[in-house]
C-alpha positions as CSV (number, residue, x, y, z in Angstrom):
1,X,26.1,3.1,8.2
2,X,28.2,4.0,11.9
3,X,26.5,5.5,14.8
4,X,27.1,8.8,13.4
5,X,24.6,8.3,10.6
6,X,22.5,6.4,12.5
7,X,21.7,8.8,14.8
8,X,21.0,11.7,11.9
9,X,19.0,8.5,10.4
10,X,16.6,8.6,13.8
11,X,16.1,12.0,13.9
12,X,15.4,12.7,10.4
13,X,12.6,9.8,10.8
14,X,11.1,11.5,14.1
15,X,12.2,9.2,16.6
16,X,12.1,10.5,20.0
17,X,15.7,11.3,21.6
18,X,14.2,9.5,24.8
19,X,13.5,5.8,22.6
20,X,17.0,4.8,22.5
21,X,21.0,5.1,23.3
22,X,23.3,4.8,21.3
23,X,27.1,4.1,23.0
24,X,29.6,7.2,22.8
25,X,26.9,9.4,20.1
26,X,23.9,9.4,22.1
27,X,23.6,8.7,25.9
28,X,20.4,11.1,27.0
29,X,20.4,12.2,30.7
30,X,18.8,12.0,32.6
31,X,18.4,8.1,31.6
32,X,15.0,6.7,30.7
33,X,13.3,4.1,32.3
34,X,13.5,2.2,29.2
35,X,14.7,2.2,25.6
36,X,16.9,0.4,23.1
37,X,20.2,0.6,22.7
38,X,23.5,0.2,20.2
39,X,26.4,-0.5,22.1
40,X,29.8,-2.8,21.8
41,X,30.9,-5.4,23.6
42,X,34.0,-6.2,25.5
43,X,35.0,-8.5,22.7
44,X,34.6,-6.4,19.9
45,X,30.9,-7.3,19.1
46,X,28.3,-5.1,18.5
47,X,24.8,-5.5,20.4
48,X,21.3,-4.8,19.7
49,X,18.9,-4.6,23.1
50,X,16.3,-3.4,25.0
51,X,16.7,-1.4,28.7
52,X,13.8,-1.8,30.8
53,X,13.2,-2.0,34.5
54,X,17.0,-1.3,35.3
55,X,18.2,-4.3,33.1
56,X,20.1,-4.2,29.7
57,X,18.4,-7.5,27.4
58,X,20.0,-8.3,24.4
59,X,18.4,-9.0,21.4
60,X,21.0,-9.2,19.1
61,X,24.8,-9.6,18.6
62,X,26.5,-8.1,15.6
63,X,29.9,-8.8,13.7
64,X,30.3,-4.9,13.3
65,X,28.8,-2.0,13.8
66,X,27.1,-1.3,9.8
67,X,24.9,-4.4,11.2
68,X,24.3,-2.9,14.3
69,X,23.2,0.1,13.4
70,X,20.9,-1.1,10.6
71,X,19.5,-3.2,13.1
72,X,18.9,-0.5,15.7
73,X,16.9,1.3,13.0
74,X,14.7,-1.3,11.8
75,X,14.0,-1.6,15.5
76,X,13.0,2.3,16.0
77,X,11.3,3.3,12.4
């Protein structure tokens, strides 16, 4: 799965656009106070985290972005 599935994934299951971002596919504005999030590192690594109270918490890192993604769904549905 890429971030392009992913996203028709979420909103096929009913997940709220407002519950998550997901980096260069889904980045709603204005920006919640809180949600998860798909997004890759500097490195090359895909993370896994939460958003809340103005700071980004990782959960998990990922090799690429097929286990991100599943990841971010398992998290949301």
């Amino acid at each position: 799965m890429d971030r392009q599935r992913l996203r028709s994934a979420l909103r096929a299951a009913g997940v709220a656009d407002g519950h998550y971002r997901i980096e260069g596919v889904h980045e709603p504005a204005p920006t919640p106070p809180d949600f998860l999030y798909l997004r890759r590192t500097p490195d090359g690594a895909w993370e896994t985290g939460a958003y809340e109270r103005g700071r980004y918490e990782v959960i998990a890192r990922h090799e690429d972005e097929a286990a991100a993604c599943a990841h971010l769904l398992a998290l949301l549905t």
